[in-house]
C-alpha positions in Angstrom: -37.6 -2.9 78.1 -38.1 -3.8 74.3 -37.4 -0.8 72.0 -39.8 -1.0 69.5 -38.0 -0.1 66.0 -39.5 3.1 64.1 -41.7 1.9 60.9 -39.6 2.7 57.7 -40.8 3.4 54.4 -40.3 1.0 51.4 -38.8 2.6 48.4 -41.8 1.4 46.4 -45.0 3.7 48.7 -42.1 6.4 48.1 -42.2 6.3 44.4 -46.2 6.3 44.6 -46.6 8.8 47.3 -43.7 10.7 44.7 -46.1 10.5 42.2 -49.0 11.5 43.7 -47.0 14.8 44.6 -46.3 15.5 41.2 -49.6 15.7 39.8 -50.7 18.3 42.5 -47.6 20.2 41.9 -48.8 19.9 38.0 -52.0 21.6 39.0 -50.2 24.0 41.2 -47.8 24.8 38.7 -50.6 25.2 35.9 -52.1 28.0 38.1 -48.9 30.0 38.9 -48.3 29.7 34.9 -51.5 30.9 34.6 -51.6 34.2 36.6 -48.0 34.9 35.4 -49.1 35.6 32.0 -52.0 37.4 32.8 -50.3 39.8 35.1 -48.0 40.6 31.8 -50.4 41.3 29.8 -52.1 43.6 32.1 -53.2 46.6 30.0 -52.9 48.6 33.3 -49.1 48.2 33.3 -48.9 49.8 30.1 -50.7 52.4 31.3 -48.9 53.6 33.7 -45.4 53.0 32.2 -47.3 55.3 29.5 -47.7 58.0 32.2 -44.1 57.4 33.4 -43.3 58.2 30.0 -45.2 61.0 29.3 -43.4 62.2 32.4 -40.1 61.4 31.3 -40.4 63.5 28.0 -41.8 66.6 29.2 -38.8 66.9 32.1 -36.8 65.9 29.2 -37.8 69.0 27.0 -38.1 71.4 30.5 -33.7 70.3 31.0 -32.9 70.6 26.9 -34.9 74.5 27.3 -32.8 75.3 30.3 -29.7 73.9 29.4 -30.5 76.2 26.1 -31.0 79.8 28.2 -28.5 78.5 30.5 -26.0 78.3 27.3 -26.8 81.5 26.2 -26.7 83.2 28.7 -23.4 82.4 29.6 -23.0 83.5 26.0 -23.9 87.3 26.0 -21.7 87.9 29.0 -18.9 86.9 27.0 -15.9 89.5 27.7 -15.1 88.7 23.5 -18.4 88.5 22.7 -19.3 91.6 24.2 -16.3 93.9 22.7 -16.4 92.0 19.2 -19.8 93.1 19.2 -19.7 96.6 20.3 -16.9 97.5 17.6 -18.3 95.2 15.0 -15.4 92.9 14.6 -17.0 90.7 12.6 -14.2 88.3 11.9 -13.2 88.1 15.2 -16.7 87.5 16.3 -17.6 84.7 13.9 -14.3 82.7 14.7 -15.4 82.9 18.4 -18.5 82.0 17.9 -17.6 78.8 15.5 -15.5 77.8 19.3 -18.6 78.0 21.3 -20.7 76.4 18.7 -18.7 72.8 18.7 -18.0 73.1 22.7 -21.3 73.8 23.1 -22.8 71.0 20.8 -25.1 73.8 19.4 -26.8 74.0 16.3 -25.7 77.4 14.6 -24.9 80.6 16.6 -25.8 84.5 15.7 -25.1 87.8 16.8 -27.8 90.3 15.4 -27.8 94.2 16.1 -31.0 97.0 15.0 -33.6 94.6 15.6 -32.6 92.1 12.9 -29.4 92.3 10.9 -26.7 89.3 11.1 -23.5 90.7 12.2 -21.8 87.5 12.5 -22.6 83.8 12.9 -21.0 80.0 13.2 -19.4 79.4 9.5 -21.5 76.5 9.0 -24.6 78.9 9.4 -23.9 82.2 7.6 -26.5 81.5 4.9 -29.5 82.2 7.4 -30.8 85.3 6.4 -31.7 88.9 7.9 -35.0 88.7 7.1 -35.5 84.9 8.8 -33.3 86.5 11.9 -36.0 89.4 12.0 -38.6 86.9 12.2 -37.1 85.1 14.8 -36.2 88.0 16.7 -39.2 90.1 16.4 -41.1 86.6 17.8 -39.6 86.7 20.8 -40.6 90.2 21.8 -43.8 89.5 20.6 -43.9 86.4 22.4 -42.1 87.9 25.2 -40.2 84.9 25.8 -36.4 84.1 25.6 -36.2 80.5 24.0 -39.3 79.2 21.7 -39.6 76.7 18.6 -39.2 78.1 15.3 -39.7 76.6 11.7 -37.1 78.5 9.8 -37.7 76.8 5.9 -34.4 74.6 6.5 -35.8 72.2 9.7 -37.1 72.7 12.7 -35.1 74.4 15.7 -35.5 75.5 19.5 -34.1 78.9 19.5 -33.0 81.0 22.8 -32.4 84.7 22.9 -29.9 86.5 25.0 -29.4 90.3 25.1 -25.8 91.5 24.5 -25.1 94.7 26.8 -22.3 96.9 27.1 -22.6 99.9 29.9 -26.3 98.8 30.8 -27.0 99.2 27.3 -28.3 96.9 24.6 -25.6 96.7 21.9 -26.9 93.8 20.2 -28.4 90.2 20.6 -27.2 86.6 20.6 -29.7 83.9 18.8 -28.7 80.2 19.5 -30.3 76.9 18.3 -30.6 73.1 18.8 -32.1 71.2 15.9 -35.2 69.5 16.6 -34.0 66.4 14.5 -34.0 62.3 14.8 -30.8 62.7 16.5 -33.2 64.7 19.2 -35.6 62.3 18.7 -33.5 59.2 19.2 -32.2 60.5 22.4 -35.7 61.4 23.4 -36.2 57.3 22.8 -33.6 56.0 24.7 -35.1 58.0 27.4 -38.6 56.8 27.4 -37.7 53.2 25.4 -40.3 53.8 23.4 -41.1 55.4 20.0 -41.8 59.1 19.6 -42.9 61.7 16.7 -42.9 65.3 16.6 -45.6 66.5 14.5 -46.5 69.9 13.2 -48.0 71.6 10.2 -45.7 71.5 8.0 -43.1 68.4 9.0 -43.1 65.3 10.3 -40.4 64.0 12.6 -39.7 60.8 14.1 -36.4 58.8 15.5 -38.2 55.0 15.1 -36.1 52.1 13.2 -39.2 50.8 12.1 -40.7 52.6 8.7 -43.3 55.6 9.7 -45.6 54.1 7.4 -46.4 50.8 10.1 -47.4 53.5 12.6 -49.4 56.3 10.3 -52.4 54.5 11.3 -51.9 54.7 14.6 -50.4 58.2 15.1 -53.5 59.6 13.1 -55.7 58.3 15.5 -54.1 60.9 18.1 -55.5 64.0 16.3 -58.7 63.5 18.5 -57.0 63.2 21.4 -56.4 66.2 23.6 -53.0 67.0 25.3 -52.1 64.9 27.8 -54.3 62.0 27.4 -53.6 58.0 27.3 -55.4 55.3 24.8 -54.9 52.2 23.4 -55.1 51.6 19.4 -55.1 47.9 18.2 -51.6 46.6 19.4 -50.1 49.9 20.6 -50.3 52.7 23.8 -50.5 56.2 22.3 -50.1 59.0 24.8 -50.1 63.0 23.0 -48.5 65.6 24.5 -48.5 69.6 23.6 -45.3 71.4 22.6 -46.7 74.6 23.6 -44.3 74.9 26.5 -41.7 75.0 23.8 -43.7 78.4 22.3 -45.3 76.7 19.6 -49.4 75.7 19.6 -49.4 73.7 16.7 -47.0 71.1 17.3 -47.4 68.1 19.6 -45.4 65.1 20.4 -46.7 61.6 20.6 -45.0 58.3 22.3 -46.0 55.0 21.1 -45.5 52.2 23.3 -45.9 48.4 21.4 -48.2 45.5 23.3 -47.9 43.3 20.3 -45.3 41.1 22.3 -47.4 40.7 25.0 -50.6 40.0 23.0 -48.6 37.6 21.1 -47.6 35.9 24.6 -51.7 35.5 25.8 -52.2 34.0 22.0 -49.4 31.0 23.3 -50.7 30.4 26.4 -53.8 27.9 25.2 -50.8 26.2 23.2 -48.6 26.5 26.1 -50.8 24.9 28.6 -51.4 22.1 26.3 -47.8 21.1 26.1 -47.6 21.7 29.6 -50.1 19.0 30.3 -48.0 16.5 28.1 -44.9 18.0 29.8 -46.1 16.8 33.2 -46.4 13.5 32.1 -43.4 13.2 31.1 -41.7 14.7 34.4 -43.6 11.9 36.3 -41.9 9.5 34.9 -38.4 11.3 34.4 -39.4 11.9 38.3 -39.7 8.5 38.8 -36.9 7.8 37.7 -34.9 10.7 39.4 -36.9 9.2 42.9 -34.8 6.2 42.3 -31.8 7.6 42.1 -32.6 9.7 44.9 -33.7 7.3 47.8 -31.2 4.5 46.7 -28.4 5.6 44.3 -27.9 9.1 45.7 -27.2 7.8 49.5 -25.1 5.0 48.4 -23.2 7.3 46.6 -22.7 9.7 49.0 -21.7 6.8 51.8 -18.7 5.8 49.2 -17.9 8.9 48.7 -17.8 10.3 52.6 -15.9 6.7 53.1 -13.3 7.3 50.9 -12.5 10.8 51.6 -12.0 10.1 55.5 -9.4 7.5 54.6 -7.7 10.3 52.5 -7.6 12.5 55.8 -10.6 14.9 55.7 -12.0 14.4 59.1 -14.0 17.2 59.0 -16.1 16.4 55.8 -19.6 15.3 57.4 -22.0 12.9 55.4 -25.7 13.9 55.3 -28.1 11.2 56.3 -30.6 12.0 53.6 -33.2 9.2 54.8 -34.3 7.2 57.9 -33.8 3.5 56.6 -31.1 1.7 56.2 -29.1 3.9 54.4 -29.6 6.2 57.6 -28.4 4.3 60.4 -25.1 3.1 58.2 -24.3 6.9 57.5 -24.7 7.7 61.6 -22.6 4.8 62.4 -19.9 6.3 60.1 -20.5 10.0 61.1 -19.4 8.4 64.5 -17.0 7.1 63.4 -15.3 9.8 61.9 -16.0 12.3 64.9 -13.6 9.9 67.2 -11.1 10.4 64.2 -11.5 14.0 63.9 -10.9 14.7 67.5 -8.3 12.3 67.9 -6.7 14.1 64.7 -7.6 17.7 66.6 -5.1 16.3 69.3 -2.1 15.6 67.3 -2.3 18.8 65.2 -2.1 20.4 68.6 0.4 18.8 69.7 2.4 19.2 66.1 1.7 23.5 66.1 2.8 23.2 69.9 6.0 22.1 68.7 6.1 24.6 66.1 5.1 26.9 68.4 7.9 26.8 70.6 10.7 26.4 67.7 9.3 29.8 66.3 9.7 31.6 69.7 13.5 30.5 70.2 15.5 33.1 69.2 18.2 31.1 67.2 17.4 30.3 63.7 16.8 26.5 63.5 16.6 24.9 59.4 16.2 20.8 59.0 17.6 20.1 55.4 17.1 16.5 53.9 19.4 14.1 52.1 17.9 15.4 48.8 19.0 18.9 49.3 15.1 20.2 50.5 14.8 22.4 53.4 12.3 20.7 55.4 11.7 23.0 57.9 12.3 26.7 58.8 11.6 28.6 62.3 10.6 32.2 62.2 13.9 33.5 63.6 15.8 31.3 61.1 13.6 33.3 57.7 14.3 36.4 59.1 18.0 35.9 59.5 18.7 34.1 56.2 16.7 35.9 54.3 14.6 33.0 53.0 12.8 33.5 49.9 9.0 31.6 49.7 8.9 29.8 53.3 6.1 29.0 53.1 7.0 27.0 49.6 8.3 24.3 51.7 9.8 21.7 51.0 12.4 24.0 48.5 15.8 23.4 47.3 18.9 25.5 48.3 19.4 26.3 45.3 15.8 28.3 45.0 15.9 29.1 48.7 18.1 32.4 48.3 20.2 31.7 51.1 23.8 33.5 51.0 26.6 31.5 49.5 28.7 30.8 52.4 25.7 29.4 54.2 24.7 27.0 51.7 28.1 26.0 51.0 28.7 25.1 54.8 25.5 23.4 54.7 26.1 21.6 51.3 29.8 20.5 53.1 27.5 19.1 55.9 25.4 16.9 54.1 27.7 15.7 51.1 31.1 15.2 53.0 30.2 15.1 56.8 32.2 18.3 57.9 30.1 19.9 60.8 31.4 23.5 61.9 30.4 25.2 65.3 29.7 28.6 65.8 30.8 29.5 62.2 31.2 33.4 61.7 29.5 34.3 58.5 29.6 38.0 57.4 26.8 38.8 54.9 26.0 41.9 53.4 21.7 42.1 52.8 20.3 45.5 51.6 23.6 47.3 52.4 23.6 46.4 55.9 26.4 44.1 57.3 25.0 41.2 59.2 27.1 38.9 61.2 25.9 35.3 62.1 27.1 31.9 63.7 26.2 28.6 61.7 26.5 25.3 64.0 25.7 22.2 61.5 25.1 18.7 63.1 24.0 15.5 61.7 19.6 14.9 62.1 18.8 11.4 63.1 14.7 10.6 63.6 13.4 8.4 67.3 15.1 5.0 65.9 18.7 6.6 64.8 18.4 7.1 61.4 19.8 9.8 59.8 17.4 12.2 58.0 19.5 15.0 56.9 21.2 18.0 58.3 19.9 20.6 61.1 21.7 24.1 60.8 21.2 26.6 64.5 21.9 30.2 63.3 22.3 33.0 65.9 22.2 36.9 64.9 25.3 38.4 66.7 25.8 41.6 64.6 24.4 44.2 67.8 26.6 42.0 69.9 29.7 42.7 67.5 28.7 46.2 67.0 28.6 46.4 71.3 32.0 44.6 71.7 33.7 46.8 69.1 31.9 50.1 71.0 33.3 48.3 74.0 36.6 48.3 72.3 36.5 52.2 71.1 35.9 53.2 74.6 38.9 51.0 76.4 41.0 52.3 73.6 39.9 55.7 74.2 40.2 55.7 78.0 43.8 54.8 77.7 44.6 57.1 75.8 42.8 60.0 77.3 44.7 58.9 81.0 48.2 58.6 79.0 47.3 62.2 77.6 46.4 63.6 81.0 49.7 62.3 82.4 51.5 63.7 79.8 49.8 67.0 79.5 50.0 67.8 83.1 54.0 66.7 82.7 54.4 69.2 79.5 52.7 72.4 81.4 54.8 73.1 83.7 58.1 73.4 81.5 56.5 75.1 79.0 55.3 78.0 81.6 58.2 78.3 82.7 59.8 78.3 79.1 57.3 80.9 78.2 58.3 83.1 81.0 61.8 83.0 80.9 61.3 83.8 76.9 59.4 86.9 77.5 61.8 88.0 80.1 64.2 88.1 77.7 62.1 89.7 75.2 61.4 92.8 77.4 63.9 93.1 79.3 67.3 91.8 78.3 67.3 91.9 74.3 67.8 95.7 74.3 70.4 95.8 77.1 73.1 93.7 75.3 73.1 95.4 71.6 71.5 98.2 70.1 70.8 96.2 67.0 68.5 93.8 68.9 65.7 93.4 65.9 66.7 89.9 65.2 67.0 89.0 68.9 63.1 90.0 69.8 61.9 88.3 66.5 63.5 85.4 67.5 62.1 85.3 71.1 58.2 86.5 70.3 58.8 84.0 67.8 59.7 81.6 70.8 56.4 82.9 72.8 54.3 82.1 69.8 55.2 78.7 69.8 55.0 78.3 73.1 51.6 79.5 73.0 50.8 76.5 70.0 51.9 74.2 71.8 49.6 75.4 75.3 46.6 75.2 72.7 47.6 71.6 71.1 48.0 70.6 75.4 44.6 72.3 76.2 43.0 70.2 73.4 44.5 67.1 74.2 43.0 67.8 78.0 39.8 68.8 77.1 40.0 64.7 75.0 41.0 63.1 78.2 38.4 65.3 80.3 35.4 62.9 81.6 32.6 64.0 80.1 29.4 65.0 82.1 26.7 65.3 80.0 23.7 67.9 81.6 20.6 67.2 79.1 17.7 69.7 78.9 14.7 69.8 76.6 16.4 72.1 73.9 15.3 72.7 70.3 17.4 71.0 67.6 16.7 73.5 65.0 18.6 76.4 67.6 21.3 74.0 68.3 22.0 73.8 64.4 21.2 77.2 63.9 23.6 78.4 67.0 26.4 76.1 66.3 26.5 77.6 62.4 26.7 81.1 63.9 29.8 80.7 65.2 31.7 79.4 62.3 33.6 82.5 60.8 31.9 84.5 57.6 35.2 84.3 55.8 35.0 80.5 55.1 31.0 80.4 53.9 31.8 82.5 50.9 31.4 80.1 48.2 29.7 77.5 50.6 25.9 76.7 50.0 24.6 76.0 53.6 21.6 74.4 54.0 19.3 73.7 57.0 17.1 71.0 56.8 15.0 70.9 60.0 10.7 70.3 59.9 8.8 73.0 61.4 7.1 70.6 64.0 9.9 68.7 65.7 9.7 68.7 69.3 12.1 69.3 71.6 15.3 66.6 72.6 17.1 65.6 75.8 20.2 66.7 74.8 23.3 68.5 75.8 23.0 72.0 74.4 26.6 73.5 74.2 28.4 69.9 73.2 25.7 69.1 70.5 26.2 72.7 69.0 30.4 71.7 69.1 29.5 68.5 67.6 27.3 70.2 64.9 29.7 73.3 64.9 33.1 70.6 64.2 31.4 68.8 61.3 30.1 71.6 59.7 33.4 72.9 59.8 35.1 69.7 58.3 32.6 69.9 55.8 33.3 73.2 54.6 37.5 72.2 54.4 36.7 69.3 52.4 35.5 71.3 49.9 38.6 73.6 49.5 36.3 76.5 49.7 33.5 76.0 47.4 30.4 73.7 47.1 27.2 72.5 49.3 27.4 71.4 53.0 23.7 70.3 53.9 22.6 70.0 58.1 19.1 67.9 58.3 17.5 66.7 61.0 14.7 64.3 61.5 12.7 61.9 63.7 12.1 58.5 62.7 10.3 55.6 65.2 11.0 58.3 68.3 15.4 58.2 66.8 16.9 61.7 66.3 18.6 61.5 63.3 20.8 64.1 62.1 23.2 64.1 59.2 25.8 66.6 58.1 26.4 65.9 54.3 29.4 67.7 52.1 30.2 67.2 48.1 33.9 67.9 49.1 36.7 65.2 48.0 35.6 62.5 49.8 37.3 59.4 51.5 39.1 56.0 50.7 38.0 52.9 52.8 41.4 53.3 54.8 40.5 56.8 55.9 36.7 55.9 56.9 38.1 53.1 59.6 40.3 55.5 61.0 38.9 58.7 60.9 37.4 58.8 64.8 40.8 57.2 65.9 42.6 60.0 68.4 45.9 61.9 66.5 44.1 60.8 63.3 44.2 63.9 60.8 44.4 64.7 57.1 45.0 68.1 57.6 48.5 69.9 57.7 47.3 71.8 61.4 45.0 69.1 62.6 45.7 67.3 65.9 43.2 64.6 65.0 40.8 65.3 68.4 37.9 67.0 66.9 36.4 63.9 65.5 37.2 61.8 68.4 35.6 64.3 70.8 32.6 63.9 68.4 32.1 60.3 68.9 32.8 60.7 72.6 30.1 62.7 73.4 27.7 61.0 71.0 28.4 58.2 72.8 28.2 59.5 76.2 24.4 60.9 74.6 24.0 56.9 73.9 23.6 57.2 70.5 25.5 56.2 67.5 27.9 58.2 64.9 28.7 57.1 61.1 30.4 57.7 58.3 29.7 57.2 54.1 32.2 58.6 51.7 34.1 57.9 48.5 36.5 59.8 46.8 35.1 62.6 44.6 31.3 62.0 45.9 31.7 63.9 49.4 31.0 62.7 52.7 27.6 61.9 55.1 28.1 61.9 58.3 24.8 60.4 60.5 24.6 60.8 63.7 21.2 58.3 65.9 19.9 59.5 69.2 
């Protein structure tokens, strides 16, 4: 069956059926033009922004009234204000008042006793007379009302009244005032955005830019109009609105609003549509031209474009198909085109993050570095244990990669003189922490056997160092304790029998072979005494050698720390600042109870001899990621290198009467807990002892 092709379009019916569109959309466009500008000049939009106005001002004068009695009243209740007043201080009173009058952002303030008579004011007012305070007071009551608008001979103010009262009596009262200014004005403007005047007998006051003068014509055409109402005047909105709320009957204030912009925009429109008309004409043809580059220029344009960009890689980029001629069925052909590339593309970035995929889930560190010195490639393990600054900056030079010196120099040996180590031991120190790794280097040849650089396999063994050298402690340990045992249990016996033969001769046979026998019995209880030393030196050593059986129970930390410090004697905390550092809301550990309080209990103690007798030995415990950690920190004299490697070694002491166990019990039974014991000290800082659980 014959497919019979779709009819296309020549690009010369498009440019007339183009042109035919344009001259309705010139009609079209005429009419939305047309409405446009008479919906702005609507006099019934000015109207009602008018009322919105009108609004606007009188809540505008209602919040300045209140803030007023609000402002005084908070005045005349005053503690100072009150007691100045009552014992007529006026100094006093007219400093404090001059305070309130600039935090306030008042316009004078007055304290006035018997009915009239200024007692004291702000020092910028104190030339307002009695007689124009009478007047203003005596208006009030007559008025019966606390704040009104007063003309005063120097401007025009809103005053409020407060009564002062001292043991519910009336010792006075407090007049304040805002000036009914153009400052007032001008904020009254800015309100409305539109021009106001306050009018009244005797003054004229208005905030405008423009000169009054422009407007006289237009404001005196309000003095018919009755409070409240709206009307238009040539090219303005007047609206006039009564001031009596503000306790004066003969003042008003009117808002102009200006329509000469708008009346000026109806006078352009008759010019406006004429160039308009001419204006179409010349968009047909600018159209015309624009049609062109649309049906032809545009799509071959595009097509290059889309063309070029998929031989540069971007698969994804689609090309529109903007027409159905020609230029259509080329762009489908090469939209095809480029969806067999994309998803061929799809399949070999799959394949390539597979591969990463599976080098960032081995657990040794794996770098590829290039003849030029570039790292090429980094797994996940490998950033981590090298620290690598920027991976994903890569390609980046060892020199800018931040990796530790002996690791780049073993890698630099690699690639410049062909020496390959395996299973390197590299000790680095990173954020204080020791880390231990193995560096194998080997030569990196691509699929034909050329050689592309250098590929380094790191491995993290520091917890496997750490394990072997725990592994070490507790052989070491274990030999010891059995040799101790043996010997202990070998030592016992003689020295019981020692002992008992010495007090035998102590009671019974010192006195029967001389009279003077005081030297004799020193020299056997001395004998005893001894003895007895070394029974407490052997009982130590057993108690090392001992298995340990460790029965946890959920026990509080805080009462082991507190217990174990309760039973170190009184005598040696004299000069010794203990602290206890334990939160309130710790829970409950699985530990041991009595050997955590003689682990707590022996470094406390250590701590306190360090500091021959006087200085801070702090106990804190905390939890951190579900880890007991507790620390026993001392600012006694410290220790050298030497003494920190050998300090949990058995028979290891730095005191005179030490038998070097106490710290090796320590670690034993924070070991048998499974945790971890360690020490930080230098000479003359003290020592921090942390023990993890």
């Amino acid at each position: 069956m014959r497919t019979i092709p779709h009819a296309k379009l020549k690009i010369s019916t498009k440019v007339a059926l183009s042109f035919i569109a344009i001259v309705l959309f010139q009609g079209i466009l005429t009419q939305v033009v047309t409405y446009s500008l008479i919906s702005r000049s609507n006099e019934e939009t000015f109207r009602n922004r008018m009322y919105v106005n009108m609004e606007g001002v009188e809540n505008y004068l209602s919040q300045v009234l209140s803030d007023l009695d609000n402002k005084v009243g908070l005045l005349s209740g005053q503690k100072n204000i009150i007691e100045y007043t009552e014992y007529r201080l006026r100094n006093l009173l007219s400093r404090e008042l001059s305070l309130f009058n600039t935090a306030l952002n008042m316009n004078g303030i007055f304290i006035v006793i018997d009915g009239g008579r200024l007692l004291a004011a702000d020092r910028t007012d104190r030339h307002l007379s009695d007689d124009i305070l009478t007047t203003i007071v005596t208006r009030g009551y007559r008025q019966g009302r606390q704040s009104f608008m007063h003309d005063d001979g120097t401007g025009m103010y809103l005053y409020s009244l407060g009564q002062i009262v001292r043991n519910e009596q009336v010792i006075g009262m407090i007049v304040a005032r805002i000036a009914i200014d153009e400052a007032f004005i001008s904020r009254l403007e800015k309100i409305t955005s539109s021009t106001a005047v306050v009018q009244f007998p005797a003054r004229e006051i208005t905030g405008a830019d423009e000169p009054l003068e422009l407007l006289q014509s237009v404001i005196s055409e309000a003095a018919s109009m009755r409070p409240g109402d709206i009307d238009a005047v040539g090219d303005y909105f007047i609206g006039s609105i009564s001031l009596e709320s503000l306790g004066t009957i003969s003042g008003r204030l009117i808002s102009v609003l200006d329509m000469r912009d708008s009346k000026r925009t109806m006078r352009n429109y008759n010019s406006n549509a004429f160039l308009l008309t001419l204006m179409v004409l010349i968009i047909a043809l600018v159209l015309s031209i624009l049609f062109y580059r649309q049906s032809f220029l545009r799509p071959y344009t595009a097509l290059q474009e889309g063309v070029a960009r998929i031989g540069n890689g971007e698969f994804s980029y689609p090309i529109q198909q903007t027409s159905g001629d020609e230029f259509g069925d080329l762009v489908e052909s090469v939209n095809t085109m480029r969806t067999n590339l994309q998803a061929r593309d799809r399949e070999l970035n799959a394949l390539a993050n597979f591969n990463q995929l599976i080098l960032n889930n081995v657990k040794s560190g794996i770098i590829t570095v290039g003849h030029d010195g570039y790292i090429n490639s980094c797994n996940a393990a490998a950033t981590s244990m090298v620290h690598l600054e920027s991976p994903d900056l890569l390609p980046l030079g060892l020199k800018k990669a931040g990796l530790a010196p002996e690791i780049k120099e073993l890698i630099h040996n690699g690639l410049e003189m062909g020496e390959y180590v395996t299973l390197r031991e590299c000790r680095l120190v990173y954020d204080g922490r020791e880390e231990i790794l193995t560096l194998s280097t080997s030569p990196f040849f691509d699929g034909e056997g050329e050689e592309l650089g250098l590929i380094a396999v790191i491995a993290d063994v520091t917890k496997i160092r750490a394990l072997e050298e725990q592994l070490q402690v507790s052989t070491r340990l274990a030999a010891i304790g059995e040799m101790v045992a043996g010997v202990s249990h070998q030592l016992r016996n003689p020295l019981a029998i020692m002992k008992v033969s010495a007090e035998l001769l102590r009671d019974n046979y010192v006195g029967k072979i001389t009279a003077d026998n005081g030297q004799y019995r020193e020299l056997t209880e001395m004998l005893v005494s001894e003895i007895d030393s070394l029974n407490y030196i052997i009982h130590n050593f057993l108690d090392f050698a001992r298995p340990l059986h460790i029965n946890r129970s959920l026990c509080s930390v805080a009462s082991v720390i507190r217990n174990a410090v309760s039973l170190i004697p009184a005598d040696s905390l004299k000069n010794i600042d203990l602290q206890i550092i334990v939160p309130g809301d710790m829970s409950g550990r699985n530990l041991d109870k009595d050997m955590m309080e003689q682990v707590v209990r022996n470094l406390v103690q250590n701590g306190i001899e360090a500091c021959s007798g006087a200085g801070r030995v702090t106990v804190a415990a905390s939890v951190e990621d579900g880890t007991l950690k507790l620390s026993v920190e001392d600012t006694g004299c410290g220790m050298d290198e030497k003494s920190m490697q050998s300090i949990f070694n058995p028979f290891y002491t730095r005191k005179e009467s030490g038998t070097g166990l106490g710290l090796a019990i320590v670690q034993r039974i924070i070991i048998e807990h499974k945790g971890t014991i360690a020490v930080d000290s230098s000479p003359g800082r003290g020592s921090i002892f942390t023990i993890l659980i």
